[in-house]
C-alpha positions as CSV (number, residue, x, y, z in Angstrom):
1,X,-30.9,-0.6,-4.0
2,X,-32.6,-2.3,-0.9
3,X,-31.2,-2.5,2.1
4,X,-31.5,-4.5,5.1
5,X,-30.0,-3.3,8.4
6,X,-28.5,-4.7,10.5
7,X,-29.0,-3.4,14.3
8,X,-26.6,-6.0,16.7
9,X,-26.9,-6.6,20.3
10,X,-25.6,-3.7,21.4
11,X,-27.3,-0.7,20.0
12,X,-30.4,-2.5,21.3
13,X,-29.0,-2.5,24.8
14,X,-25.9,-0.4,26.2
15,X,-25.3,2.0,22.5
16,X,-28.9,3.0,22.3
17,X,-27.1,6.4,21.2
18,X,-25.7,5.0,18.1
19,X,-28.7,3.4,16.9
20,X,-31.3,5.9,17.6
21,X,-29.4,9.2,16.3
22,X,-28.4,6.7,13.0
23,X,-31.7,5.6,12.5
24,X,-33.0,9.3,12.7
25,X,-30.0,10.4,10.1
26,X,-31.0,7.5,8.0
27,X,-34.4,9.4,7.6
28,X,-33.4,12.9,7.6
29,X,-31.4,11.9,4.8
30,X,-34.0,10.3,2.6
31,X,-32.3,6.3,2.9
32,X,-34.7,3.5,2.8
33,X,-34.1,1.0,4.9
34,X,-35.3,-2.2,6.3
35,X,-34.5,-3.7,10.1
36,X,-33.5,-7.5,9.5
37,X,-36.6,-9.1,11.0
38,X,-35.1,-12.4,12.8
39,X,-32.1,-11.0,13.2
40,X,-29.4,-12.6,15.6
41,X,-25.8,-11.9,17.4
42,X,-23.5,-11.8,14.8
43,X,-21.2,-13.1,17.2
44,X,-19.4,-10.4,18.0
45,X,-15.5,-11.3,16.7
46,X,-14.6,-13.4,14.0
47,X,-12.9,-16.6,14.7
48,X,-9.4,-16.3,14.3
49,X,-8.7,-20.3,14.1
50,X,-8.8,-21.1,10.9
51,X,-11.0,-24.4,11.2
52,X,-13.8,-22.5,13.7
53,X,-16.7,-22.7,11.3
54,X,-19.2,-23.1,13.6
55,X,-18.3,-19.7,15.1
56,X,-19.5,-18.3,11.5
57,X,-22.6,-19.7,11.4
58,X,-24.4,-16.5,13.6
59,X,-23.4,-14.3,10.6
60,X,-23.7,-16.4,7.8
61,X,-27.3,-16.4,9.2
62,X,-28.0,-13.2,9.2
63,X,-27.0,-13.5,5.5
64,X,-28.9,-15.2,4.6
65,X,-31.9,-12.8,6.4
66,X,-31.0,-10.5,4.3
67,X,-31.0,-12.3,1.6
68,X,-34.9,-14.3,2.2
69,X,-36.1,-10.1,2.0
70,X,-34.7,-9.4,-1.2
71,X,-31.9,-7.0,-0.3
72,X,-28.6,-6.6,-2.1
73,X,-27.1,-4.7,1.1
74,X,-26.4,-4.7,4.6
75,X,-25.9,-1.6,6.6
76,X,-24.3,-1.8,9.4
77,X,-23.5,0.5,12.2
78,X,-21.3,-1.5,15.2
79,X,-18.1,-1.8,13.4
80,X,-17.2,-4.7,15.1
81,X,-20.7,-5.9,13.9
82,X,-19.3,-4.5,10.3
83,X,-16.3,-6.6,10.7
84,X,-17.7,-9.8,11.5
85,X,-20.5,-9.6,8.9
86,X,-18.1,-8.2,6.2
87,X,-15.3,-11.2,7.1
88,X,-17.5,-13.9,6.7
89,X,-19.6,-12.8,3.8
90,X,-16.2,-12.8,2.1
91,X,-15.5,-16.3,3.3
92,X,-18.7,-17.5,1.7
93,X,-18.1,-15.5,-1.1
94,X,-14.5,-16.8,-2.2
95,X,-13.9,-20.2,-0.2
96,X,-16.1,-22.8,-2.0
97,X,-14.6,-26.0,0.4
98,X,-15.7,-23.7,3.7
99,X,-18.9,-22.5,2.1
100,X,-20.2,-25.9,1.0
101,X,-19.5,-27.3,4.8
102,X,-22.1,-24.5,6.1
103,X,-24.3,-24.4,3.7
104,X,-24.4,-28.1,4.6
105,X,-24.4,-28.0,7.9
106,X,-27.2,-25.3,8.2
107,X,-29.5,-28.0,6.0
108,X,-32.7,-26.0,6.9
109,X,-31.6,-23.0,5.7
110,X,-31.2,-21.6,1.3
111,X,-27.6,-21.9,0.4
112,X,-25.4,-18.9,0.7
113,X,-23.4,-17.5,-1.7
114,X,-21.4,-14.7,-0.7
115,X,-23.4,-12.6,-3.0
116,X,-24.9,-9.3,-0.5
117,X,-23.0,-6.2,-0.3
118,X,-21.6,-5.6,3.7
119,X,-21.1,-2.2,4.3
120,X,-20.8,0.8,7.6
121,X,-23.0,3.4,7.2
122,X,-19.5,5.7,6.8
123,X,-18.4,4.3,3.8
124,X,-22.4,3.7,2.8
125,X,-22.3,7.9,3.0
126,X,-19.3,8.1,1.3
127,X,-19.0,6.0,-1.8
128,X,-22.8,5.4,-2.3
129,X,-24.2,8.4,-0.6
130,X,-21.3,11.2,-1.7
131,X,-19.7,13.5,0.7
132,X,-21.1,16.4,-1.3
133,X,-24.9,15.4,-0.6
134,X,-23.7,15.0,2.7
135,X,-22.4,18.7,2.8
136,X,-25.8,19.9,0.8
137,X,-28.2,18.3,3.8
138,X,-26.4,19.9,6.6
139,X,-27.8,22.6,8.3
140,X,-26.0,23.5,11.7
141,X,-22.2,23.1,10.4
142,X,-20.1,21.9,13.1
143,X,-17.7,25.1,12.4
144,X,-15.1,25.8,15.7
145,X,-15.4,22.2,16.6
146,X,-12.2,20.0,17.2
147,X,-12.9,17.1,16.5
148,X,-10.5,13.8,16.3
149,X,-11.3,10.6,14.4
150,X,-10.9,7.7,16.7
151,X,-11.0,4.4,14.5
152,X,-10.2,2.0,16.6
153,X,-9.1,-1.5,15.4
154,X,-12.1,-2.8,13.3
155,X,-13.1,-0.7,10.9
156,X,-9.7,-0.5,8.9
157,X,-8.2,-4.1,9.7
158,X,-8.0,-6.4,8.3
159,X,-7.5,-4.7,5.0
160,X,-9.4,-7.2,3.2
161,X,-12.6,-5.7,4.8
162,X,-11.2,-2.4,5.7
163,X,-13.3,0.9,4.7
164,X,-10.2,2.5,4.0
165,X,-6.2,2.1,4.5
166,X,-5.6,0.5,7.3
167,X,-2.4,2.9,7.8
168,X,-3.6,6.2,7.5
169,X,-7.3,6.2,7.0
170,X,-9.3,9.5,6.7
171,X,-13.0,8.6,6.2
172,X,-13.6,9.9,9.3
173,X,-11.5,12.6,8.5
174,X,-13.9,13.4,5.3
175,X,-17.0,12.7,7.3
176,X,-16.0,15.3,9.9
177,X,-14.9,17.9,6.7
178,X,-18.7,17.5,5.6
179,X,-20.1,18.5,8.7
180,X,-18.0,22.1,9.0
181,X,-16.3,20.6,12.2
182,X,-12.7,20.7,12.3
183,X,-10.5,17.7,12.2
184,X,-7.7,17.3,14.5
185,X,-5.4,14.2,13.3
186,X,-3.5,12.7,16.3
187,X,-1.3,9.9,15.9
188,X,-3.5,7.3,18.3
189,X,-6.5,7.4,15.8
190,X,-6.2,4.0,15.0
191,X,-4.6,2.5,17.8
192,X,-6.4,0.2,20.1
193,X,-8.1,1.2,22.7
194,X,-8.1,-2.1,25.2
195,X,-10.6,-3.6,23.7
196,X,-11.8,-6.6,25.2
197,X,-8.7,-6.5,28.1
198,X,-11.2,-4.5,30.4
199,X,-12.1,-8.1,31.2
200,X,-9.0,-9.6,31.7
201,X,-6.7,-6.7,32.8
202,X,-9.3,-3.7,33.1
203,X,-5.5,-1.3,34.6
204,X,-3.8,-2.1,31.4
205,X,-7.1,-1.4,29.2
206,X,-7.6,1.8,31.5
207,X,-4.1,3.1,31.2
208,X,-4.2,2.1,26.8
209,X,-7.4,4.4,26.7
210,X,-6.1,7.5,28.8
211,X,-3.1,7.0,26.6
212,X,-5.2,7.9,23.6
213,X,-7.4,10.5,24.7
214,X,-4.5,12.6,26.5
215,X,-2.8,12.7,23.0
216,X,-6.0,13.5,21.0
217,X,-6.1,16.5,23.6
218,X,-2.6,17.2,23.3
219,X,-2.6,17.9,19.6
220,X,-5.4,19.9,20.3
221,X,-8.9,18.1,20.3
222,X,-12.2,19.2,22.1
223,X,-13.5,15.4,21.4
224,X,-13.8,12.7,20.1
225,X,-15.8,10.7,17.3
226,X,-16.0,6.7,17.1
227,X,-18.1,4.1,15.8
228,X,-17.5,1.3,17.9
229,X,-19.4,0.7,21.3
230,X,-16.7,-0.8,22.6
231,X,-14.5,1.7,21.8
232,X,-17.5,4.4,23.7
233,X,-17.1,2.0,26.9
234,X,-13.5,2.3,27.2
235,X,-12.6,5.8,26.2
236,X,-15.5,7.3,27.7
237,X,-17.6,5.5,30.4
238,X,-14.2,5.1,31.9
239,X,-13.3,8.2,32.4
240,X,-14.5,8.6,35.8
241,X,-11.8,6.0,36.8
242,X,-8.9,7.5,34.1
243,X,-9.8,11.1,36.2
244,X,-9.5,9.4,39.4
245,X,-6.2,7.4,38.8
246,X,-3.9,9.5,36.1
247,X,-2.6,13.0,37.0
248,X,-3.6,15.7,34.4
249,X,-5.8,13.6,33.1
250,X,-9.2,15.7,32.0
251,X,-12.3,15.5,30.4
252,X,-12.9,14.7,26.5
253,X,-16.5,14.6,25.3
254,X,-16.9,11.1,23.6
255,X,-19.7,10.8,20.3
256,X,-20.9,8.2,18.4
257,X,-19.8,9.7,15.0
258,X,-23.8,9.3,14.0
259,X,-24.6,12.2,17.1
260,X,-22.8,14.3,15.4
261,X,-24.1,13.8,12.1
262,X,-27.9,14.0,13.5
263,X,-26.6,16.9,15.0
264,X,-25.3,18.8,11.7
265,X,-28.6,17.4,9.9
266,X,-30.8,19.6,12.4
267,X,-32.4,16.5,14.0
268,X,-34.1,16.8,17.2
269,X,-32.0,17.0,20.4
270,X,-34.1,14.1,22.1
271,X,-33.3,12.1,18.9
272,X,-29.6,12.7,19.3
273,X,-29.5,10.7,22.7
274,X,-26.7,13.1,24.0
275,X,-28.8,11.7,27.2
276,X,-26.7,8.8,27.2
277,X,-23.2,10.2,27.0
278,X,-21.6,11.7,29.7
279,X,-22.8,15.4,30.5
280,X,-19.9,16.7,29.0
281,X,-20.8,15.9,25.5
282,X,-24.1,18.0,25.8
283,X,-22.4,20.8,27.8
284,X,-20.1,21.2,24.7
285,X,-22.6,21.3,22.1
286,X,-24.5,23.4,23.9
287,X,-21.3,26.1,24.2
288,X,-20.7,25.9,20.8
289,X,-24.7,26.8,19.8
290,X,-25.2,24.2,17.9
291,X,-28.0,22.7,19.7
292,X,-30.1,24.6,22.3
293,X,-32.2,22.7,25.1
């Protein structure tokens, strides 16, 4: 298998965190990979009007990237990267009308095919990977960690890409088993978290995302464990404000679900990029011994 990954916009910029601690799993756990050379924006969200094909043309090129090096896979980390790459590959893939209108349009390009695998590096470790070599390569278990799964809107919907049931997904759940931490199910894990209304009505996103972190901590969790940097931005660079504005409102430690994987693999703390999460994320590491710095 060769694989091609593919970084987005934001892990280059703003979710440093997610990229660097994935990129140092990625090695620690003996995966070849390949950066997409050329790469572009994916274009963040899919286009929900049916006749926006231009709007898939920024995926459908970095497609065919991956394509031009030979691979048979894309990994993926941003889910909302995952979910725009994963949509239209599928568009290409089964709508031949739509498919020969691009590959038209895009005349200086090979034809595309649908024909590349789009995955996120969770269900990369899970169904190509295995939970149990997971479990093998750890070395600090996570053990006395309460963890919930936040997942957000786009890894499970719409089902058609999902990496697992869209109503009561547990990959995260599994991935947090492998590491020895213990998972705390809360009924928000796959609510949305504001999303992009922290443009357009930042109180409403502010008072969706203290929603879901006082009932992760209210069924028990120390923290929580996303993949989506726009989930990160909401539930925890917010914070400040949601401790400000909401009474009772307290701290919750905020990972990139890759942080804690580097952490469980033994991987250098400088690696881990706990530098860029709020102090509160190191402090509890640090209390539960997993790290030392």
């Amino acid at each position: 298998m060769k694989i091609s990954y593919y970084p987005g916009c934001t892990l280059k910029t703003k979710a440093r965190n997610l990229e660097d601690s994935a990129l140092a799993c990625l090695k620690a756990l003996d995966i070849e990979f390949e950066e997409l050379p050329r790469w572009n924006c994916c274009g963040a969200v899919y286009s929900l009007a049916d006749d926006d094909l231009i709007h898939l043309i920024a995926p459908v090129r970095d497609l065919i990237r991956a394509k031009e090096r030979g691979a048979d896979t894309v990994l993926t980390l941003c889910s909302m990267c995952y979910n725009t790459l994963a949509r239209a590959n599928k568009l290409m893939a089964e709508d031949e009308e739509k498919r020969g209108t691009i590959n038209q349009f895009m005349d200086e390009e090979p034809d595309y095919f649908g024909d590349l695998k789009v995955v996120h590096f969770l269900d990369f470790l899970r169904d190509d990977y295995g939970w149990d070599k997971v479990k093998e390569k750890v070395k600090v278990p996570l053990t006395g960690l309460k963890a919930a799964p936040y997942y957000g809107c786009t890894l499970t919907r719409p089902k058609e890409v999902a990496v697992d049931r869209p109503d009561k997904p547990t990959i995260l759940h599994d991935f947090l088993d492998a590491l020895g931490a213990t998972t705390v199910d809360f009924p928000s894990t796959i609510e949305c978290c504001g999303t992009y209304q922290v443009l357009g009505n930042p109180e409403v996103a502010l008072k969706r995302s203290q929603g879901i972190l006082s009932d992760a901590t209210l069924h028990g969790a120390e923290a929580l464990a996303l993949a989506c940097p726009l989930c990160d931005f909401n539930l925890g660079r917010r914070q400040d404000q949601m401790l400000e504005k909401f009474e009772g409102a307290t701290e919750v430690p905020i990972f990139y679900f890759t942080q804690l994987l580097a952490v469980a693999l033994g991987v250098a703390p400088d690696d881990c990029r706990l530098d860029l999460n709020r102090p509160s994320a190191l402090s509890l590491l640090k209390d539960k011994q997993f790290i030392t710095v």
